[in-house]
N, C-alpha and C positions, 0 to 999 in steps of 0.2 A: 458317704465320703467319695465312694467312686462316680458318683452322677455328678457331685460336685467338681469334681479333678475332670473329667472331660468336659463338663463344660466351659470352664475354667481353657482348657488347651483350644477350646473352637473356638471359643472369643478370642485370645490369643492369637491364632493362628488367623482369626479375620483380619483384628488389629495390626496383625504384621506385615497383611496382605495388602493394604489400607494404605500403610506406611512406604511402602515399597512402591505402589502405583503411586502417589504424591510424588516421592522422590525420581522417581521416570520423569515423572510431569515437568517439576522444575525444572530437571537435565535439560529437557528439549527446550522447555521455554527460554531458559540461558542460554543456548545455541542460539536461537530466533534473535530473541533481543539482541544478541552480537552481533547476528548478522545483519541485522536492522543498521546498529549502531557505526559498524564500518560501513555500512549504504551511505549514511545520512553523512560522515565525513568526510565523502568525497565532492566536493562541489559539482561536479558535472555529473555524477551519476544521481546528484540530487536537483540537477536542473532537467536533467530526464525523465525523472519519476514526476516530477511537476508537473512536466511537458504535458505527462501521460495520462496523470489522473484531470488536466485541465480538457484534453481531448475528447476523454472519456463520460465526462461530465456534458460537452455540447455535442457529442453522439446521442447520450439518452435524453437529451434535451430534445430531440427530434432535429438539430442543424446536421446538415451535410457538408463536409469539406468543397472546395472548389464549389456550392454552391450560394452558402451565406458566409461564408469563412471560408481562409486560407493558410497555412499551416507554414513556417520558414522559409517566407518568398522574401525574397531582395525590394525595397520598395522603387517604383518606377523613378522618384529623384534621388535614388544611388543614397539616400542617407541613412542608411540600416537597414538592419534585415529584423524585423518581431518576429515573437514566436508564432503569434497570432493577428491577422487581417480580418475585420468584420466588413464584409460584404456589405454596403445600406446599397439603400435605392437613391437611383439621379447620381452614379457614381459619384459617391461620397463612401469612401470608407474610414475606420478606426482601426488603430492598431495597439496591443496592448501585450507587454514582453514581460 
């Protein structure tokens, strides 16, 4: 009966330990996701992170700014400014916001 009853308490005491680390878990994770979620409500703080991960993406693409692209330049006939200039050859470029 007594192997029984401490074994009984360590499973227990795993299970409780189990429960506990989960419940951490979710804590943080609902902080994350709030902060996520006031991120994403902001419109400018969400055309930032765009900005960011679109940059980010023709970094490991192997392009270089100023040398195939160019990053929120005013265009030469005053008609906007995109977030992004692609450099071609026999200046021609595209722009894509």
């Amino acid at each position: 009966m007594r192997k029984f009853e401490a074994d009984r308490t360590t499973k227990y005491g795993s299970l409780e330990k189990g429960l506990k680390d989960a419940t951490e878990q979710t804590a943080r994770l609902a902080t994350s996701t709030e902060g996520l979620r006031a991120l994403m409500d902001n419109s400018r703080a969400r055309g930032q992170w765009g900005e960011r991960m679109a940059d980010d993406i023709l970094r490991a693409s192997g392009l270089q700014e100023g040398v195939q692209y160019r990053k929120n330049r005013a265009l030469d006939t005053g008609t906007g400014r995109p977030d992004f200039t692609f450099l071609l050859p026999r200046a021609r470029s595209s722009t894509w916001t």
